[in-house]
N, CA, C and O atoms as a MOPAC input file, in Angstrom:
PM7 MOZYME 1SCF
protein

 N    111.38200 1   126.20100 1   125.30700 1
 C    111.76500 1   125.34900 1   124.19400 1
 C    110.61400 1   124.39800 1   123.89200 1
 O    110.11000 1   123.74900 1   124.80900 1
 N    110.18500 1   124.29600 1   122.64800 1
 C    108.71700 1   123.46100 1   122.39500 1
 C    109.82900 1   122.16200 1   122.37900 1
 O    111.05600 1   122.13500 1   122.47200 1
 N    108.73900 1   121.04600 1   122.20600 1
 C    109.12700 1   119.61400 1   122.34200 1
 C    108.73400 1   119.24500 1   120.75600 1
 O    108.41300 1   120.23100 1   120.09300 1
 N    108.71800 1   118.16400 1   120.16900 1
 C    107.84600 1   117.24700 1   119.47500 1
 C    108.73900 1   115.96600 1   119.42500 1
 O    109.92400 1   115.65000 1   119.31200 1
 N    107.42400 1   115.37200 1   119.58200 1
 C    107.32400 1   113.88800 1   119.79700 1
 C    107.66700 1   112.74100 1   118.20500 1
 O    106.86500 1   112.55100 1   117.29100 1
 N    108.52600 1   112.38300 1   118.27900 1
 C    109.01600 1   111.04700 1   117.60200 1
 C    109.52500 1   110.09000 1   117.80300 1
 O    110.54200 1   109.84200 1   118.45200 1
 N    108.52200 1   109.16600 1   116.99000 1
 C    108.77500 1   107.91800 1   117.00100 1
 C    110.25700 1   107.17600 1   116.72900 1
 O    110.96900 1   107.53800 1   115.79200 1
 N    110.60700 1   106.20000 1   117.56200 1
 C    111.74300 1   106.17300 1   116.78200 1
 C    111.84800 1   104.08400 1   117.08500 1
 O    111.49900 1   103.64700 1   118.18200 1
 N    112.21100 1   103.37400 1   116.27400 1
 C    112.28600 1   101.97200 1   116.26000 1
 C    113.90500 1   101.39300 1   116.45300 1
 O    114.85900 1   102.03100 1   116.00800 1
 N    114.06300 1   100.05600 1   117.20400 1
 C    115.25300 1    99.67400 1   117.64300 1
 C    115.14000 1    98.53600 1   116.46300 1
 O    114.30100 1    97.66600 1   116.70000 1
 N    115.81300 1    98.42200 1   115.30800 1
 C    116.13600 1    97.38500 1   114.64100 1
 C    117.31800 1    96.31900 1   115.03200 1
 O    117.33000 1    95.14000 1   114.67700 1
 N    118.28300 1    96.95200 1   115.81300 1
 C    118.65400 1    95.91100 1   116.77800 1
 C    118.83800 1    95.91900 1   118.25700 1
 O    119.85000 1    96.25300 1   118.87400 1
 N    117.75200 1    95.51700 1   118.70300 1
 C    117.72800 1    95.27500 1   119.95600 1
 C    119.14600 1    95.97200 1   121.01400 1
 O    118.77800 1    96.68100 1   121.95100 1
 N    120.49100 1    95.78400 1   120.86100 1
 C    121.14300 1    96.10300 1   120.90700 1
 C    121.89000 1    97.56100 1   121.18200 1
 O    122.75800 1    97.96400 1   121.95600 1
 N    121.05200 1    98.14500 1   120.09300 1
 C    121.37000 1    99.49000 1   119.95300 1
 C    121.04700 1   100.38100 1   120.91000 1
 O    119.89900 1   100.42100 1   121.35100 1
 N    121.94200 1   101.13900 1   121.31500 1
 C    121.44100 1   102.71900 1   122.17800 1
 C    120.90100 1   103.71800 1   121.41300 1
 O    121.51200 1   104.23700 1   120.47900 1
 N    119.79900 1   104.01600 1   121.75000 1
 C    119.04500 1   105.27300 1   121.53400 1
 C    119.70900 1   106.38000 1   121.59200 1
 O    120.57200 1   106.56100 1   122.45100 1
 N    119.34500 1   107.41400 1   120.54100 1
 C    119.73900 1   108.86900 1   120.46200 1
 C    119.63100 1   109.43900 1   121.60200 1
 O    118.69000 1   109.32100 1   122.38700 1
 N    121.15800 1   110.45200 1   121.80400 1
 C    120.58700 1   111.32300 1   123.09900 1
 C    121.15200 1   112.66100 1   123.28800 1
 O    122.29700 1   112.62200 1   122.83700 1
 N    120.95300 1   113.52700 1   123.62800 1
 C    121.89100 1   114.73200 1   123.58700 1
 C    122.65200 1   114.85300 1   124.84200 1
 O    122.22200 1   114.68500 1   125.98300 1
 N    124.15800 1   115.25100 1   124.37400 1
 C    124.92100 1   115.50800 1   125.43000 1
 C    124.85700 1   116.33500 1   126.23100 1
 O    125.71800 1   116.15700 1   127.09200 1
 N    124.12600 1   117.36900 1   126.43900 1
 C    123.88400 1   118.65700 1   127.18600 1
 C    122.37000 1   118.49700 1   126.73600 1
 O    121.91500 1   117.92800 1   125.74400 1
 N    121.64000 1   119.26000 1   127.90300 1
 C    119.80700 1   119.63300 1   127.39800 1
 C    120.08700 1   120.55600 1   126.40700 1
 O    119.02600 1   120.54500 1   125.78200 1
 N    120.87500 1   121.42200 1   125.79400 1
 C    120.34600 1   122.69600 1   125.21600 1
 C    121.13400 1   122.53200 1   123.72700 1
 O    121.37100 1   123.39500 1   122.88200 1
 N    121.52700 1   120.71500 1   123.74100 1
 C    121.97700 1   120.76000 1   122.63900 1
 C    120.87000 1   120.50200 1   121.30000 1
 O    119.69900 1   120.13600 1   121.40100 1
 N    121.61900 1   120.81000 1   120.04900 1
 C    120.77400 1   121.17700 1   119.21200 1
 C    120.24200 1   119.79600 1   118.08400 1
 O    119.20600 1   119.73600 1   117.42200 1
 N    121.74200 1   118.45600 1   118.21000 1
 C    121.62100 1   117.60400 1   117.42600 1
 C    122.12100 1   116.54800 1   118.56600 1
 O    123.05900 1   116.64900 1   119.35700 1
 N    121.08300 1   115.40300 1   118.36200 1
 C    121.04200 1   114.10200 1   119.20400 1
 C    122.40400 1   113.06600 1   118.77900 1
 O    122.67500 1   112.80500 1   117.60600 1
 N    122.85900 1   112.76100 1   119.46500 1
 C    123.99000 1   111.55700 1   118.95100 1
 C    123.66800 1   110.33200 1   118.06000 1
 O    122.74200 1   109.74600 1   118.62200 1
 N    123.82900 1   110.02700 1   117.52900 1
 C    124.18000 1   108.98000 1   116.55600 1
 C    125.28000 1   107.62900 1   116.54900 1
 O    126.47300 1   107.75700 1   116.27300 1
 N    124.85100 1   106.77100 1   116.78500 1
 C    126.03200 1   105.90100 1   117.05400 1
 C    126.30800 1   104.55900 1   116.20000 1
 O    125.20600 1   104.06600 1   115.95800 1
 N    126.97900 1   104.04900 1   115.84100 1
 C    127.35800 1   103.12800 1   114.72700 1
 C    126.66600 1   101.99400 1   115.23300 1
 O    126.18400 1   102.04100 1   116.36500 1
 N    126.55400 1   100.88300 1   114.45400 1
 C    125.57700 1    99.48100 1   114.64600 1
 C    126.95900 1    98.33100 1   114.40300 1
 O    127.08200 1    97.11200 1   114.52200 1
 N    127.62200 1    99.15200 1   114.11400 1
 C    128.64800 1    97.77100 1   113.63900 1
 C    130.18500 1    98.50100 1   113.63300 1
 O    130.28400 1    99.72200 1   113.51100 1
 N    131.31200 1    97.66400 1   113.77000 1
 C    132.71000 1    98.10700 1   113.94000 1
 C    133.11400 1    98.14800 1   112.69400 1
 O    132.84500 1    97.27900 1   111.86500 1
 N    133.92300 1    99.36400 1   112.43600 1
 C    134.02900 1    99.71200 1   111.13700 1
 C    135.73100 1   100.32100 1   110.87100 1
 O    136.30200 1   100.97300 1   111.74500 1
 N    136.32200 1   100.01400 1   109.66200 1
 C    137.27200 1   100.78100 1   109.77400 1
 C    137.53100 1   101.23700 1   108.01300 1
 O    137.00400 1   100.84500 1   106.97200 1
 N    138.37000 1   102.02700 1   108.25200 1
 C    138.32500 1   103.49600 1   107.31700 1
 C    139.56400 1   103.94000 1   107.00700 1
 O    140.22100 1   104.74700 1   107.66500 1
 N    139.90100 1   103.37100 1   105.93200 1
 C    141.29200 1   103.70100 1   105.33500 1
 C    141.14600 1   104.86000 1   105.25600 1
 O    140.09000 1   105.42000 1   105.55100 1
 N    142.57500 1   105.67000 1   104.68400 1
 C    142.60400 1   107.48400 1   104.43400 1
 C    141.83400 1   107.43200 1   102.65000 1
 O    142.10500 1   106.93400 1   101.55800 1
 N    140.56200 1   108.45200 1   103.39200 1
 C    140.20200 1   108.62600 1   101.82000 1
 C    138.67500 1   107.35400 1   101.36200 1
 O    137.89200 1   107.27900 1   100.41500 1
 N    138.83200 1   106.78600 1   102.27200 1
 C    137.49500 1   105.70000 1   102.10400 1
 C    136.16600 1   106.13900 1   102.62300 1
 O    136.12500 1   107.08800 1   103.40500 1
 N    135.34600 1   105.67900 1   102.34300 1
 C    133.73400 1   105.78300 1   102.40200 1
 C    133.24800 1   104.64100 1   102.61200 1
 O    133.61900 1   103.54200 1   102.19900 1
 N    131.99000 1   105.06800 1   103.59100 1
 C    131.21600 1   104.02300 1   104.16100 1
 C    130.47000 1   104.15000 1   104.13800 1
 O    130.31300 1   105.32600 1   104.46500 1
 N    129.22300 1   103.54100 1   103.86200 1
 C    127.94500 1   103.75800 1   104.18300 1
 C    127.78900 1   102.60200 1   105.87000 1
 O    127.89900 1   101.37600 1   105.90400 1
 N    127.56600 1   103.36600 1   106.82800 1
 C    127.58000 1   102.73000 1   108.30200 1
 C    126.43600 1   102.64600 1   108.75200 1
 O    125.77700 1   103.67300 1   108.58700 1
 N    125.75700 1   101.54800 1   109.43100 1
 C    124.15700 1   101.29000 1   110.33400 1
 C    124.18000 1   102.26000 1   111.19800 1
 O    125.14400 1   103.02500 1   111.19900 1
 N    123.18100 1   102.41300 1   112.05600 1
 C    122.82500 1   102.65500 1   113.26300 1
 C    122.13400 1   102.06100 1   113.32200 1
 O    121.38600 1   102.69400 1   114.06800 1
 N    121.50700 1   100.92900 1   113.05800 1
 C    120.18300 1   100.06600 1   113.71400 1
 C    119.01800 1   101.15400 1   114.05400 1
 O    118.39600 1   100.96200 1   115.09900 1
 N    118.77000 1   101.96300 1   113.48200 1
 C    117.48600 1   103.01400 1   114.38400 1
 C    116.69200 1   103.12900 1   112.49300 1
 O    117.10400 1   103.19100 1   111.33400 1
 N    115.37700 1   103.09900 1   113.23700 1
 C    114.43200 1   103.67100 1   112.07900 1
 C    113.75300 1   104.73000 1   113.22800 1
 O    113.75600 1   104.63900 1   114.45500 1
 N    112.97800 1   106.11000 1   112.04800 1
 C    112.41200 1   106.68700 1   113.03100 1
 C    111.00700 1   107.20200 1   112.19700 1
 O    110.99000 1   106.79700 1   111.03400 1
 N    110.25400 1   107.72900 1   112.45400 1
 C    109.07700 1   108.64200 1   112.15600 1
 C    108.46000 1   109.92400 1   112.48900 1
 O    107.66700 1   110.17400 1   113.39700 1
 N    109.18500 1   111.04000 1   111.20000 1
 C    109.17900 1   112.28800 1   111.75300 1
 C    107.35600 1   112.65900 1   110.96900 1
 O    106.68000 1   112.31200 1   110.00000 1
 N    107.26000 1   113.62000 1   112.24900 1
 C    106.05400 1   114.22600 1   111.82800 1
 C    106.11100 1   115.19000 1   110.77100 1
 O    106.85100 1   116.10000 1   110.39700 1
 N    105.22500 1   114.73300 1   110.49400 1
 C    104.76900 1   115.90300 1   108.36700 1
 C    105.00700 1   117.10200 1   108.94400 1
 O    104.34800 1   117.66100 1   109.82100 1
 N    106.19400 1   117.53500 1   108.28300 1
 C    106.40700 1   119.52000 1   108.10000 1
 C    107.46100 1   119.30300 1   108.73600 1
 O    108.21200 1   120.27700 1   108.76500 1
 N    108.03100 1   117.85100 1   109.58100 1
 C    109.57000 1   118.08100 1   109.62800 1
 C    110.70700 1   117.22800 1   108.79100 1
 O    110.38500 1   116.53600 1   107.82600 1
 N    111.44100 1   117.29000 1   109.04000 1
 C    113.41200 1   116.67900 1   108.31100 1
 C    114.39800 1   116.32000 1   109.81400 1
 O    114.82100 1   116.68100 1   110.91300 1
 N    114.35200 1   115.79600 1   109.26700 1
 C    116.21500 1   115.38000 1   109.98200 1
 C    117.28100 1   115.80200 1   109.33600 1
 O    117.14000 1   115.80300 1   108.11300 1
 N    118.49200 1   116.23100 1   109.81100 1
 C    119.70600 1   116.66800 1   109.21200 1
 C    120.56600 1   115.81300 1   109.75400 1
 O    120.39700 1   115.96500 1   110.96400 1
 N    121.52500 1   114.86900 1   109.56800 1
 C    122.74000 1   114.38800 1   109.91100 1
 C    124.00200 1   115.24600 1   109.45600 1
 O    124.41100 1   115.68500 1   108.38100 1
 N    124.31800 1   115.26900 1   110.44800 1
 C    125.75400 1   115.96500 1   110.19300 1
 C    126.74900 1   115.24300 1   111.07100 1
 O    126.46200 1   114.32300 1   111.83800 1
 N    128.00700 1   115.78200 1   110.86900 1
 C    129.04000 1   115.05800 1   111.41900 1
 C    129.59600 1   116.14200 1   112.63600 1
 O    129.47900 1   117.35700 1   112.47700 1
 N    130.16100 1   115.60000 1   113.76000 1
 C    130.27100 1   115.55000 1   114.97600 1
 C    131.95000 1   116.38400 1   115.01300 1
 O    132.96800 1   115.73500 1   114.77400 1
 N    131.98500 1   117.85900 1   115.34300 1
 C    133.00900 1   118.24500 1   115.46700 1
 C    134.11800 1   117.68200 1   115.67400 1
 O    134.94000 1   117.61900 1   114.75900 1
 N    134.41600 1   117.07800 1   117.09300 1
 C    135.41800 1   116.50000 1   117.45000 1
 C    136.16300 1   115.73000 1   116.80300 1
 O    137.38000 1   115.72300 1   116.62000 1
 N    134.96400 1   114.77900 1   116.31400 1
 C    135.53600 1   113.71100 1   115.01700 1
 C    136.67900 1   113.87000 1   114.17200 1
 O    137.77000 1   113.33000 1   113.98800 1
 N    135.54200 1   115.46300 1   113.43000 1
 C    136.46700 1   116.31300 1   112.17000 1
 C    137.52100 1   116.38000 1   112.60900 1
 O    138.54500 1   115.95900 1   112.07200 1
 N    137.42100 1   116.98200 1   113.77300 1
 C    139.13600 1   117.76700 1   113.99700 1
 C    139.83400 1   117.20200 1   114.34700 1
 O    140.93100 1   117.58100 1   113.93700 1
 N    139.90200 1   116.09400 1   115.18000 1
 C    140.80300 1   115.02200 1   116.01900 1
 C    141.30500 1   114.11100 1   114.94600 1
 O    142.46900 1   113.86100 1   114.63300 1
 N    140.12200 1   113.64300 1   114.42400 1
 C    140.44600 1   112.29000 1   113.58400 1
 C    139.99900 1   112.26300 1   112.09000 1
 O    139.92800 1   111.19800 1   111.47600 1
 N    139.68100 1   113.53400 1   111.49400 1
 C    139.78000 1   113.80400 1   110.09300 1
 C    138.38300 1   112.76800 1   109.93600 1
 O    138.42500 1   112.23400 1   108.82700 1
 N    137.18700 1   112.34600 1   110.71600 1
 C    135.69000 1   111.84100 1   110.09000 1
 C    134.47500 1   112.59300 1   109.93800 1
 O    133.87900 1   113.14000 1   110.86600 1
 N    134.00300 1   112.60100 1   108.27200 1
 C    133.29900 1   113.72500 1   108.55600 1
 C    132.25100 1   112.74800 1   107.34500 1
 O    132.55700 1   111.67900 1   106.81700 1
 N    131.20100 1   113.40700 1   107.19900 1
 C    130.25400 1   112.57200 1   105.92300 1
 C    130.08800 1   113.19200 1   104.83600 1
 O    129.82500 1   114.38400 1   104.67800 1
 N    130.30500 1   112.04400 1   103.75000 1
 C    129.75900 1   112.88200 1   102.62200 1
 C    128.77000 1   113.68600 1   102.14900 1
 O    129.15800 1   114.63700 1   101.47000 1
 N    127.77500 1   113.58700 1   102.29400 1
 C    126.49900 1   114.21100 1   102.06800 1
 C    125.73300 1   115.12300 1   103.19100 1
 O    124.54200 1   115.12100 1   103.50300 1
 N    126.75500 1   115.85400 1   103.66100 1
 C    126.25500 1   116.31200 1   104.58600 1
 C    125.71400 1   117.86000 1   103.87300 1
 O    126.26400 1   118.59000 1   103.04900 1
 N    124.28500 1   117.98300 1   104.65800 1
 C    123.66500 1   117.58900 1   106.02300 1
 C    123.27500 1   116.16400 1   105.04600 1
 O    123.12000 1   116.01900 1   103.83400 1
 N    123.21800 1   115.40600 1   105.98500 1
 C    122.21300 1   114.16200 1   105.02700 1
 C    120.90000 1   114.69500 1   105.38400 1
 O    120.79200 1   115.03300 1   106.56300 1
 N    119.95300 1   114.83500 1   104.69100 1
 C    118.28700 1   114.56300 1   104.31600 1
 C    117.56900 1   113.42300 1   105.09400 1
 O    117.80700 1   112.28300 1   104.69700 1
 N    116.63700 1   113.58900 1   106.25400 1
 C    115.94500 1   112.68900 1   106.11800 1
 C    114.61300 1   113.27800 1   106.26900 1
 O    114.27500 1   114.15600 1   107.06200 1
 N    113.83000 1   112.60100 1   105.29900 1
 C    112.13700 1   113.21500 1   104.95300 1
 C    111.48400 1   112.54600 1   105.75100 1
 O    111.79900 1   111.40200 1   106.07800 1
 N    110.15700 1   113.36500 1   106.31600 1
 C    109.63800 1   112.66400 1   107.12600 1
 C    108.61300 1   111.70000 1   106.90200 1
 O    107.77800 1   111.51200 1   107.78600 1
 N    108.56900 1   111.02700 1   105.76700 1
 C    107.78000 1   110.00100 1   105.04000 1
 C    108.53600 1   108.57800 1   105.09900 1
 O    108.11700 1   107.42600 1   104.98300 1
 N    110.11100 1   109.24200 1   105.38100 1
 C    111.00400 1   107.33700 1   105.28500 1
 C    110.70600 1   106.69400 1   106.72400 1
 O    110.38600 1   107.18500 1   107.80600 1
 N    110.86300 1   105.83700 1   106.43000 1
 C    110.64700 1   104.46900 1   107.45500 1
 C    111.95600 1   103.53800 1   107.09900 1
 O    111.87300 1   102.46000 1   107.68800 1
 N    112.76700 1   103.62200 1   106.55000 1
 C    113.88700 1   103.05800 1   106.28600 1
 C    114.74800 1   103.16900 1   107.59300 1
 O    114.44700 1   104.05000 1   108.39900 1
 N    116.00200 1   102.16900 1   107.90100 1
 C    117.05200 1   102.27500 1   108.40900 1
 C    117.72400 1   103.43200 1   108.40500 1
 O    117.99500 1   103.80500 1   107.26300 1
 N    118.28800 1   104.51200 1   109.72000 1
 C    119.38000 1   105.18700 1   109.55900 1
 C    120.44000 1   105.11200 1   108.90000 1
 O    121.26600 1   104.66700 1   109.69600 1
 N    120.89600 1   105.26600 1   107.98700 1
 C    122.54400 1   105.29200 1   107.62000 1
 C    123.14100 1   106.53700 1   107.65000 1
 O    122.56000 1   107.61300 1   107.51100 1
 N    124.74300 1   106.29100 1   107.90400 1
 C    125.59000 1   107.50100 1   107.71800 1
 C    126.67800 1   107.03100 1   106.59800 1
 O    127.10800 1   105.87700 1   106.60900 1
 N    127.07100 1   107.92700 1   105.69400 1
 C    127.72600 1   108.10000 1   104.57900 1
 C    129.34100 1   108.41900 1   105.66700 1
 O    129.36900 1   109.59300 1   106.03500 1
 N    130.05400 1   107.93000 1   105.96000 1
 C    131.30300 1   108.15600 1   106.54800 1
 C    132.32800 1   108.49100 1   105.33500 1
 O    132.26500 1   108.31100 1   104.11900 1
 N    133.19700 1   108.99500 1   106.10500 1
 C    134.41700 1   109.16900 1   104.94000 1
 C    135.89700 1   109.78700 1   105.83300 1
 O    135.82600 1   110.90600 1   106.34100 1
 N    137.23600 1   108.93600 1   105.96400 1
 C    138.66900 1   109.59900 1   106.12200 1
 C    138.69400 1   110.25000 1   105.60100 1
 O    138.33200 1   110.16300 1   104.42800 1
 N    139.12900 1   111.29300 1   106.12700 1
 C    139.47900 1   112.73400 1   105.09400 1
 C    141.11300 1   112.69900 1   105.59800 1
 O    141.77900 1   113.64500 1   105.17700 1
 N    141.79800 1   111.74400 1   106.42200 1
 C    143.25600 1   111.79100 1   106.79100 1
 C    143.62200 1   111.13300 1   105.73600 1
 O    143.33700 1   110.03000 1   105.26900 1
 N    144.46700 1   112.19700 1   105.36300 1
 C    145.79500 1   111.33000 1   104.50400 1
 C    146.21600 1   110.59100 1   104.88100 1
 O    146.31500 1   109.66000 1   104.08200 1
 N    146.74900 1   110.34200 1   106.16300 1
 C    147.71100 1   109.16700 1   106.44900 1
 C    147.11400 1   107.98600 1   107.56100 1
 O    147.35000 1   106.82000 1   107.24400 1
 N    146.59000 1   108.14700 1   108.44800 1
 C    146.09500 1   107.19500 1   109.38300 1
 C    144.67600 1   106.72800 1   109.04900 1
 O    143.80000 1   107.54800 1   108.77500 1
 N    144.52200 1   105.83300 1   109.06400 1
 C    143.10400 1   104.81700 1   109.37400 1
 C    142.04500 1   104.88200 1   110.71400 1
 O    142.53600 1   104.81200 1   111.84000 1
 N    140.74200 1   105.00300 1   110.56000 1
 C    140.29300 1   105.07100 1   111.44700 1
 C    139.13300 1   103.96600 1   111.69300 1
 O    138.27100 1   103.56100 1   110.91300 1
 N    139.39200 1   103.62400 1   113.00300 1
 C    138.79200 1   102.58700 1   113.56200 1
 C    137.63700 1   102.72000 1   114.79600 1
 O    137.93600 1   103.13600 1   115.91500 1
 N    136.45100 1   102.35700 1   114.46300 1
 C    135.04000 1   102.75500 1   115.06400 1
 C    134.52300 1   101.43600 1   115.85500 1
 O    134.41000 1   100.33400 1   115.31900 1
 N    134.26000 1   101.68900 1   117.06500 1
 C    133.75900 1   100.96100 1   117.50200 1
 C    132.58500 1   100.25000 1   118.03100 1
 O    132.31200 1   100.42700 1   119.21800 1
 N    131.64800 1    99.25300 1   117.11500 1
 C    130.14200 1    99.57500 1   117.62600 1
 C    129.22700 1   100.09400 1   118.52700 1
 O    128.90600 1    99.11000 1   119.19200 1
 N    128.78000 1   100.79000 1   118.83200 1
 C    128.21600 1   102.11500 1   119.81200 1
 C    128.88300 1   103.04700 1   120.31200 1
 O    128.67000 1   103.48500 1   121.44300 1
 N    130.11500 1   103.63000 1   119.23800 1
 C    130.60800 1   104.71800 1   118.74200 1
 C    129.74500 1   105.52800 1   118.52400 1
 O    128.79600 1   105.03800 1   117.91200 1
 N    129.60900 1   107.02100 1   118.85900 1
 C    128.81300 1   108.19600 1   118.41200 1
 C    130.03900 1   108.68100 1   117.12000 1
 O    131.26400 1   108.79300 1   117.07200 1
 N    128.44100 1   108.94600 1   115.81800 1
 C    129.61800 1   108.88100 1   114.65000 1
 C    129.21200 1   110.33700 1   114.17300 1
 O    129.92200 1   111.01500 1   113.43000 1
 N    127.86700 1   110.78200 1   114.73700 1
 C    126.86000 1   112.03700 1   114.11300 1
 C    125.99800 1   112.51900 1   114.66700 1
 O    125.53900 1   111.79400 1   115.55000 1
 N    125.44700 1   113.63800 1   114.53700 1
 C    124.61400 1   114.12700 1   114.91800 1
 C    123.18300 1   114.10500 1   114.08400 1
 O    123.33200 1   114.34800 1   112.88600 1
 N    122.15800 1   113.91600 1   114.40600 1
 C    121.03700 1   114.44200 1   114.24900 1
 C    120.04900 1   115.09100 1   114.83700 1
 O    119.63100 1   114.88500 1   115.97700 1
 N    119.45100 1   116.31800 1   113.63900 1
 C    119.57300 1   117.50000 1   113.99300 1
 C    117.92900 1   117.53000 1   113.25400 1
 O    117.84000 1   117.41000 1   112.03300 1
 N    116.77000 1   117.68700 1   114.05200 1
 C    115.53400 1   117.64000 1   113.82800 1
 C    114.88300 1   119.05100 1   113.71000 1
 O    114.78100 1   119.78300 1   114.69400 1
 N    114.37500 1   119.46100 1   112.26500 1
 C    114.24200 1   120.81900 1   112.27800 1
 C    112.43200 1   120.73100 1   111.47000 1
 O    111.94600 1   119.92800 1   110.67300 1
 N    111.85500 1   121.98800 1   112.16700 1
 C    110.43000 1   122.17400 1   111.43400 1
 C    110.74100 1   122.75800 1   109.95400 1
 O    111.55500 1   123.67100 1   109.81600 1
 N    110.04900 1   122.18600 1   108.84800 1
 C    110.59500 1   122.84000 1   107.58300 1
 C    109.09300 1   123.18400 1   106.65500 1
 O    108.09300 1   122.52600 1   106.94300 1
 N    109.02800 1   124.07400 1   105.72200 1
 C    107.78400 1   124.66500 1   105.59700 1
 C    107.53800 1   124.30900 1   104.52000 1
 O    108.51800 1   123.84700 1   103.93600 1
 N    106.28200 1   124.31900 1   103.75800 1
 C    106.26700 1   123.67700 1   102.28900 1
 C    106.39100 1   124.87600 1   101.60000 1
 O    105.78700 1   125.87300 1   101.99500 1
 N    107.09900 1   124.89600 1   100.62200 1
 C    107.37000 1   125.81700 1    99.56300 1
 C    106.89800 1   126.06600 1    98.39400 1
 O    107.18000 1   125.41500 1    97.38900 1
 N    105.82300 1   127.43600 1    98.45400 1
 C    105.23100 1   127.41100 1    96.94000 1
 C    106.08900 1   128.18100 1    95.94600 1
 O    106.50700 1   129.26900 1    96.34400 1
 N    106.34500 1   127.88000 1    94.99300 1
 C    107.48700 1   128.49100 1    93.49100 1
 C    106.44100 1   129.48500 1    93.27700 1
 O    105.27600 1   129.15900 1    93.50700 1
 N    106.76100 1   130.84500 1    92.79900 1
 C    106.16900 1   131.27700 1    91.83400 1
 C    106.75700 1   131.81700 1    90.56500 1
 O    107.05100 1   133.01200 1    90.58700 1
 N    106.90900 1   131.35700 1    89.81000 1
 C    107.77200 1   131.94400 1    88.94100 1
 C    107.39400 1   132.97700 1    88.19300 1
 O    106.33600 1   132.88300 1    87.57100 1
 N    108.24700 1   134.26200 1    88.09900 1
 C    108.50900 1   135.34000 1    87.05300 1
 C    109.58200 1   135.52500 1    86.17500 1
 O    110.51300 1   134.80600 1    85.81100 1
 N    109.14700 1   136.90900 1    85.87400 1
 C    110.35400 1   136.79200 1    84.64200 1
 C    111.28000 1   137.59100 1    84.91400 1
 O    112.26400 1   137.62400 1    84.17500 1
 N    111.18800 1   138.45200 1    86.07400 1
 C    112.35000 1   139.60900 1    87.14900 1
 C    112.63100 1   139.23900 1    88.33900 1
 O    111.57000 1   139.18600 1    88.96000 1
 N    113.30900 1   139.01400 1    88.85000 1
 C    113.42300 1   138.95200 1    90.52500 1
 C    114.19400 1   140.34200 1    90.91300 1
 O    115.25400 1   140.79800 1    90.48500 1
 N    113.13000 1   140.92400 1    92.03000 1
 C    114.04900 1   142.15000 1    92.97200 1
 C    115.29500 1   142.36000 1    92.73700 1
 O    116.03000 1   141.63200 1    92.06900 1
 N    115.64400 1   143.59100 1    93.39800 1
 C    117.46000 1   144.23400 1    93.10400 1
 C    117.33500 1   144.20800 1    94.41000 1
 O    116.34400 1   144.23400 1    95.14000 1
 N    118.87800 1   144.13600 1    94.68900 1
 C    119.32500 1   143.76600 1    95.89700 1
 C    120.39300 1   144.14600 1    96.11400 1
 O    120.96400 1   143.41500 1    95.30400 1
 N    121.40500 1   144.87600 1    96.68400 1
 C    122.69100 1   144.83900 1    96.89100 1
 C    123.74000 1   144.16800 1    96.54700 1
 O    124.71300 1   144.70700 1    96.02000 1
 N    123.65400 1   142.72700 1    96.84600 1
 C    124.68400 1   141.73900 1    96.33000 1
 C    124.23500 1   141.49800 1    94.80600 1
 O    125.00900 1   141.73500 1    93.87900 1
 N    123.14600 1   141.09200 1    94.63900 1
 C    122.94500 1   141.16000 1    92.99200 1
 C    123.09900 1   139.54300 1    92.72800 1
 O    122.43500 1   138.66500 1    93.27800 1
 N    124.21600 1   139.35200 1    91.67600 1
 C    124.69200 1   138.34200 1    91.38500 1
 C    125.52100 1   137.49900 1    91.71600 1
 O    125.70200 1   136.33400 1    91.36300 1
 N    126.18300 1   138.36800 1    92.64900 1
 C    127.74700 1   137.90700 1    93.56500 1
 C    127.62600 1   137.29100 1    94.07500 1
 O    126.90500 1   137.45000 1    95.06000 1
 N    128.26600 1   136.04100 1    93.79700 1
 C    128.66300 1   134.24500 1    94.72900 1
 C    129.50200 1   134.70900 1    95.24300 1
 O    129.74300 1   135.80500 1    95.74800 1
 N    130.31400 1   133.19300 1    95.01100 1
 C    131.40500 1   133.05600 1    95.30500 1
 C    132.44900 1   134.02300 1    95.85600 1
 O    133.19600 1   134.60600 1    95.07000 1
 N    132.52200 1   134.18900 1    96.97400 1
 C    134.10600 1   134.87600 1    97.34900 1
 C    133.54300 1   136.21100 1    96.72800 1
 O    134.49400 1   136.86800 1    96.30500 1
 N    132.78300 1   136.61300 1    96.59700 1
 C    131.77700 1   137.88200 1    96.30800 1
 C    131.63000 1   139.21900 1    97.29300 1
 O    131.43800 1   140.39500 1    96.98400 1
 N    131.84600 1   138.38200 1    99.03200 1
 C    131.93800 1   139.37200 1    99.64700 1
 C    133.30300 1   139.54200 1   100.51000 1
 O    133.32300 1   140.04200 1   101.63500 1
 N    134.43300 1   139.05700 1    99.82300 1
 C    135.43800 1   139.30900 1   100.25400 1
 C    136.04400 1   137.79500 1   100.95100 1
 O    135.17100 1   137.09500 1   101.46500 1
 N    137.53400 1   137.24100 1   100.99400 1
 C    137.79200 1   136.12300 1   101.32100 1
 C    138.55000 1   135.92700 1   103.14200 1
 O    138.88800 1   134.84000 1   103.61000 1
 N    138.66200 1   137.30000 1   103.89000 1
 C    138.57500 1   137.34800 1   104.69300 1
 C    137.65400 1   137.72400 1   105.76500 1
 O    137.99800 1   137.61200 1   106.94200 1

């Protein structure tokens, strides 16, 4: 398994550092900066106190944390969230109840997400006026069957 090295900054002192729960996991934990709570159906934009600095040619992905989903209906809006490796900004996570009925309540250095550090390649367009035939063709949606 290669390594790479990033930087990563404690904006509040306070905060626990990213870590993975198992070695062979794929996205580092994420944990809230502040106690938060979450009517059914509400959105948050939530801290983590962490800035970081990814090396040129990679991204960060935030995503939301299985257990969460399934136990307690928390998952993020914008997922994967985007992070480019040019920001120097604060972590945030976009939270959101997806329970109809119960409220959910987070507790500062709560793990709320995952992030998920991937090598990504620069992409040259070339545009024409045909693209290849292919089997599927045009077919989206529910295209290859819904079971």
């Amino acid at each position: 398994m290669s390594r790479v090295d990033v930087s990563i900054k404690r904006l509040d002192p306070t905060v626990s550092l990213p870590e993975y729960a198992y070695s062979s996991d794929a996205g580092l934990d994420l944990r809230c900066n502040e106690s938060v709570d979450l009517d059914p159906f509400e959105r948050r934009l939530v801290s983590t106190g962490l800035a970081i600095a990814l090396p040129d040619g990679y991204a960060g992905f935030v995503q939301p944390r299985s257990g969460l989903a399934l136990k307690r209906g928390l998952s993020i809006v914008n997922t994967p969230g985007l992070i480019d490796a040019h920001y120097r900004g604060e972590l945030k996570v976009i939270l959101i109840n997806l329970d109809a009925k119960e409220p959910i309540h987070l507790e500062k250095g709560e793990r709320i997400a995952q992030l998920v550090i991937q090598e990504v390649p620069t992409v040259c367009l070339h545009e024409v006026d045909e693209l290849d035939e292919t089997d599927r063709g045009a077919g989206g949606f529910g295209s290859s069957g819904v079971a």
